[in-house]
C-alpha positions as a Markdown table, in Angstrom:
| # | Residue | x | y | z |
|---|---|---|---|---|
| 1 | Unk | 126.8 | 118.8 | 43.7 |
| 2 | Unk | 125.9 | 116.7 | 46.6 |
| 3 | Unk | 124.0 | 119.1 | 47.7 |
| 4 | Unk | 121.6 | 119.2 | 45.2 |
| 5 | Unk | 121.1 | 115.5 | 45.3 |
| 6 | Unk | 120.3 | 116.3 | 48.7 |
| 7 | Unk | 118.1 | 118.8 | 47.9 |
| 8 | Unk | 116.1 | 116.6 | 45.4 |
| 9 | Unk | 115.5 | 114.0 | 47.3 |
| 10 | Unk | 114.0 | 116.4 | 49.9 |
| 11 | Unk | 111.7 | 117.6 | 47.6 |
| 12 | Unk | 110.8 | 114.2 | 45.9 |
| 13 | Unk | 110.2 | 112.9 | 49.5 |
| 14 | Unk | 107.7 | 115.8 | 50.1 |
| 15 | Unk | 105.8 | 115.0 | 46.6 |
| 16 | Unk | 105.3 | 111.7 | 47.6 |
| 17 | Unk | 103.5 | 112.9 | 50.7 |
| 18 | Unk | 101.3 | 115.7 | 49.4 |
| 19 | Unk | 100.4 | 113.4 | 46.4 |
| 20 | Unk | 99.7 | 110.6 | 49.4 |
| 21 | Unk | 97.6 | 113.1 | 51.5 |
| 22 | Unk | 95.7 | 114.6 | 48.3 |
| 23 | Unk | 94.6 | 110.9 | 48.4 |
| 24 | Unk | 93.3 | 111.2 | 51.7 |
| 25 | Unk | 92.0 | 114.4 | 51.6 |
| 26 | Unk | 88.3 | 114.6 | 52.8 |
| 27 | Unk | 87.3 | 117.8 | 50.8 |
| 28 | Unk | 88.0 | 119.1 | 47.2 |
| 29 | Unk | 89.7 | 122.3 | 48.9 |
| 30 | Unk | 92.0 | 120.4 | 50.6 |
| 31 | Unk | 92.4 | 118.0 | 47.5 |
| 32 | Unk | 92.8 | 121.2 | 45.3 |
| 33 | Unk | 95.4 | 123.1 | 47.6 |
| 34 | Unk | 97.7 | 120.1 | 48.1 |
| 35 | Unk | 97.5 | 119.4 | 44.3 |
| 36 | Unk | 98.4 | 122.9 | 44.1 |
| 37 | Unk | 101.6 | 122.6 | 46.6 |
| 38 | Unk | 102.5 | 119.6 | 44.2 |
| 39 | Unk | 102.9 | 121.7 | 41.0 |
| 40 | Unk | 104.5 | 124.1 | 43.3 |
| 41 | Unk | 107.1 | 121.4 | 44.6 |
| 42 | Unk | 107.6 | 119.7 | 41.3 |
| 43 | Unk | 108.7 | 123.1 | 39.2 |
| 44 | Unk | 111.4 | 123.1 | 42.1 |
| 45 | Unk | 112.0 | 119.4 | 41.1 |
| 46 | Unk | 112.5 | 120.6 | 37.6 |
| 47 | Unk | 115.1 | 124.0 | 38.4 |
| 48 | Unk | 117.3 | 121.2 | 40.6 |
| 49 | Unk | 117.5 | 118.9 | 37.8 |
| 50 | Unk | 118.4 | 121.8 | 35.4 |
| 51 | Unk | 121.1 | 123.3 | 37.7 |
| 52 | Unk | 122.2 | 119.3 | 38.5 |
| 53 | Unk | 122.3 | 119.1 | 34.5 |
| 54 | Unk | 124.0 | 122.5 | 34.4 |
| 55 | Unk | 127.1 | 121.7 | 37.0 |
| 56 | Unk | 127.4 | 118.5 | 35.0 |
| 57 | Unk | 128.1 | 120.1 | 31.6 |
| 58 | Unk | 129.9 | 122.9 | 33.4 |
| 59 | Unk | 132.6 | 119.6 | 35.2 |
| 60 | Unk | 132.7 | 117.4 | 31.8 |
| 61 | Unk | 133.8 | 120.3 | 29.7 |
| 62 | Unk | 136.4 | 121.7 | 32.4 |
């Protein structure tokens, strides 16, 4: 299990710089492909939280 917590705050670390550089970007492309790494990265946000949830369940009812 640690190593999902590990994993998320990997990937909650790399939202919070994409969402910083789609701030900075200069262009719309730019601003439009890092918004689209962000959707990317926070799905994978949202399957470790489910398998974090699932391993939970799974341990409680053990």
């Amino acid at each position: 299990m640690n190593a999902l917590w590990d994993e998320l705050i990997h990937e909650l670390g790399t939202v919070r710089a994409l969402s910083a550089a789609a701030l900075e970007a200069r262009s719309d492309t730019s601003r439009v492909a890092l918004i689209t790494l962000l959707d990317a990265e926070t799905a994978e946000i949202s399957a470790i939280l489910d398998r974090i949830l699932r391993e939970a369940a799974a341990s409680s009812a053990a």
